[in-house]
C-alpha positions in Angstrom: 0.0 0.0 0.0 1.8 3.4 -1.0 -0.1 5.9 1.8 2.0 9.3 2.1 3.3 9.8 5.4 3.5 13.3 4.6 7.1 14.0 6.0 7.3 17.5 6.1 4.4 18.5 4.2 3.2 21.3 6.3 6.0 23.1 5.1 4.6 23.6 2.1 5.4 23.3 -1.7 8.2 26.3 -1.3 11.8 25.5 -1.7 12.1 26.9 1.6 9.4 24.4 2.9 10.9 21.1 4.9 9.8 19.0 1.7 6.7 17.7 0.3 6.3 13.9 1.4 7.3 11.0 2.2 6.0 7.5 0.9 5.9 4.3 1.9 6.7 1.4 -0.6 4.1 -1.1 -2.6 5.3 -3.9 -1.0 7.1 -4.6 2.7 11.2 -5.1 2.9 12.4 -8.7 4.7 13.0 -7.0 7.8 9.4 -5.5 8.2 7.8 -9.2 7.5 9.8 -10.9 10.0 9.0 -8.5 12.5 7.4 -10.2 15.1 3.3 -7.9 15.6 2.1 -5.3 13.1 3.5 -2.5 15.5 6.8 -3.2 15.2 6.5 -4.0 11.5 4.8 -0.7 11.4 7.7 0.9 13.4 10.2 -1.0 11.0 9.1 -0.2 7.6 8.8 3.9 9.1 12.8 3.5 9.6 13.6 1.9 6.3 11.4 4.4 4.1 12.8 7.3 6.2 16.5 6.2 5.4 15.8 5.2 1.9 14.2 9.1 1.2 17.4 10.7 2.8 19.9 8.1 1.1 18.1 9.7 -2.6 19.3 12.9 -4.2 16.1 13.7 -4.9 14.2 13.4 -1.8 17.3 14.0 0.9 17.8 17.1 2.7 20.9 16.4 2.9 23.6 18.3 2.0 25.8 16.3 -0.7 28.7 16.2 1.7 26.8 14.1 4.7 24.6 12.7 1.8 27.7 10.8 -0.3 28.6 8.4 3.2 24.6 8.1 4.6 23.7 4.8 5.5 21.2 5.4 8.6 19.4 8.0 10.5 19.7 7.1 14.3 16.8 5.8 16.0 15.9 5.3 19.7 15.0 1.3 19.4 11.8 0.9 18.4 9.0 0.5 21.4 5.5 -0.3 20.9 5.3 1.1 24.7 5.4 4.9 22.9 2.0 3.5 20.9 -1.0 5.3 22.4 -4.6 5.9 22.1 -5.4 9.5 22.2 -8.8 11.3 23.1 -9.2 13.3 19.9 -11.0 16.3 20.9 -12.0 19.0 18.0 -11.5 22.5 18.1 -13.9 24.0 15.8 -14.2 27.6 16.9 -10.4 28.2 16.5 -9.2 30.8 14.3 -6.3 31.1 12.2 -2.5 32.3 13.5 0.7 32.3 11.9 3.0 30.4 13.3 6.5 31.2 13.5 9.4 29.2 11.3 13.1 29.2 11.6 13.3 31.9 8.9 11.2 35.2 8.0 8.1 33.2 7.0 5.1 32.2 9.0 3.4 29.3 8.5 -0.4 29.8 8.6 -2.1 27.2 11.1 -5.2 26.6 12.7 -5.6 24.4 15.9 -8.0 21.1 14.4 -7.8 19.6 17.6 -6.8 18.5 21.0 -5.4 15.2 21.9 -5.3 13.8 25.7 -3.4 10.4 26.7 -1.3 8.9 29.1 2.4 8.1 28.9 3.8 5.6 32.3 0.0 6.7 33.7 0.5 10.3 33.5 -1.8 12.5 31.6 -0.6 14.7 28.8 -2.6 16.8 26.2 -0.8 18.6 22.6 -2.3 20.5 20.0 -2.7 19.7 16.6 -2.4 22.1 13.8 -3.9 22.1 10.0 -2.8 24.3 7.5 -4.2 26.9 6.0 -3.0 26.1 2.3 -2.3 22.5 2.6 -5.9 22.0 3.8 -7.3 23.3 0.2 -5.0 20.5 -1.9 -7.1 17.3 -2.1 -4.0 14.6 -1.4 -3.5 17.3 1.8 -7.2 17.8 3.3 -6.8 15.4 6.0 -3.3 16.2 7.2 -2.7 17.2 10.8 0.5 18.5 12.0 1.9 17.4 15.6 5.1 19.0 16.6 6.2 18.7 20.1 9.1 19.0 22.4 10.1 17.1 25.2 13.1 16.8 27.8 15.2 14.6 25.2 16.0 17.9 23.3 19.2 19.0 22.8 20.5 15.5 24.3 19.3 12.7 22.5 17.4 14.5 20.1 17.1 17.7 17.8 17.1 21.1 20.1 14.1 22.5 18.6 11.9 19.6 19.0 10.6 17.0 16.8 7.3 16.3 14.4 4.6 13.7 13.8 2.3 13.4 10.9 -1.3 12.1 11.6 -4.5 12.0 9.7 -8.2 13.1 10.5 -9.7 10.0 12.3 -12.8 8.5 11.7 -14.1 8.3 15.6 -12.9 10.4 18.5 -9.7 8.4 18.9 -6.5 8.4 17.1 -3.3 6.6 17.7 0.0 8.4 18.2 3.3 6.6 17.7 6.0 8.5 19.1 8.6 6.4 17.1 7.3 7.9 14.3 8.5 11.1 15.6 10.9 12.8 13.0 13.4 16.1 12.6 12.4 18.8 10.9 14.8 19.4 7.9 16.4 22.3 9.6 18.0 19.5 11.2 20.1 18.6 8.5 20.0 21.4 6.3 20.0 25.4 7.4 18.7 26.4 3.8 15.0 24.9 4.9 11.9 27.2 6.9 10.7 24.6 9.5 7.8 26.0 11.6 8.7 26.5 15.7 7.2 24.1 18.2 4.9 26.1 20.1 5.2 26.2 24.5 2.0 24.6 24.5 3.3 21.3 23.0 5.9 21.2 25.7 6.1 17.2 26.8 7.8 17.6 30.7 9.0 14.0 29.6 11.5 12.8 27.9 10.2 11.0 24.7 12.9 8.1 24.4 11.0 7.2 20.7 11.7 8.0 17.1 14.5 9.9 15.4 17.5 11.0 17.2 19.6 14.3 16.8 21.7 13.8 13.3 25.4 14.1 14.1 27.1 16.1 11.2 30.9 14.5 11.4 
């Protein structure tokens, strides 16, 4: 099944954007059947198609010189423990704000929704944003936009936080897998506008899931 995980598709069809988005493959690598529930095949297959995009000159953001020797992204091992169900609670009376980037642009955003869960039995709630322009392209219309930030930053992971694509669910649930969480290509490459985490998706945790900080040697 080739779904789009929409990698960085909030930021928009610009060159400065954080790229269009990502897709998985027709058919499942070795490693993803052998993997021993759906989860972790689920989990699995995320990884490969992640490192397959960045390993391809025409997908990668990055820069030729770290491109030529790429061979993997570094992941925090993959844990179906950071798979949870989420309260999906809708926001329809929010308005429209621009949200800031990592350049001059502003990103313009509108909070779809709420979503409460628990991590180790603590409860947490984040925000989840739709754009404004993204939400008018018909491959687009159901893309939601999670970015958070949690106590891993700066440590294990990027400094300025860390994304998740989702899709508009069908009930008032929706399941968030933190080891889907990505960088945003600012990560690898200064050139791109990646939108700011805002306070309010600030996780007083630290999310041991998804993709680690990229170490440019």
């Amino acid at each position: 099944m080739k779904i789009s995980k929409l990698w960085v598709a909030l930021l928009i069809l610009l060159s400065m954007g954080c790229k269009g988005e990502k897709k998985y493959h027709d058919t499942k690598p070795d490693l993803v059947a052998k993997a021993p529930t759906d989860k972790l095949a689920d989990i699995l297959a995320f990884q490969q198609e992640l490192n397959e995009e960045f390993k391809n000159p025409e997908e990668s953001p990055l820069p030729d010189r770290f491109r030529k020797d790429f061979e993997s992204l570094d992941f925090f091992p993959p844990d179906t423990s950071w798979v949870v169900e989420a309260e999906f609670i809708r926001t329809p009376e929010a308005v429209p704000f621009l949200m800031p980037t990592t350049t001059d642009r502003k990103s313009e955003e509108v909070v779809y929704a709420k979503v409460k869960f628990k991590l180790n039995g603590k409860p947490y709630s984040l925000e989840v944003y739709q754009n404004s322009e993204l939400m008018q392209k018909e491959e687009y219309e159901d893309y939601l936009f999670l970015p958070f930030t949690d106590l891993t930053n700066g440590e294990e992971t990027y400094g300025g936080g860390r994304y998740m694509d989702l899709r508009i669910p069908e009930e008032k649930v929706i399941t968030l897998d933190f080891n889907k969480a990505y960088n945003p290509y600012c990560a690898y490459n200064k050139k791109y506008s990646c939108p700011l985490v805002p306070a309010v998706n600030h996780l007083p945790i630290q999310i041991l899931a998804g993709v680690k900080d990229f170490k440019k040697e």
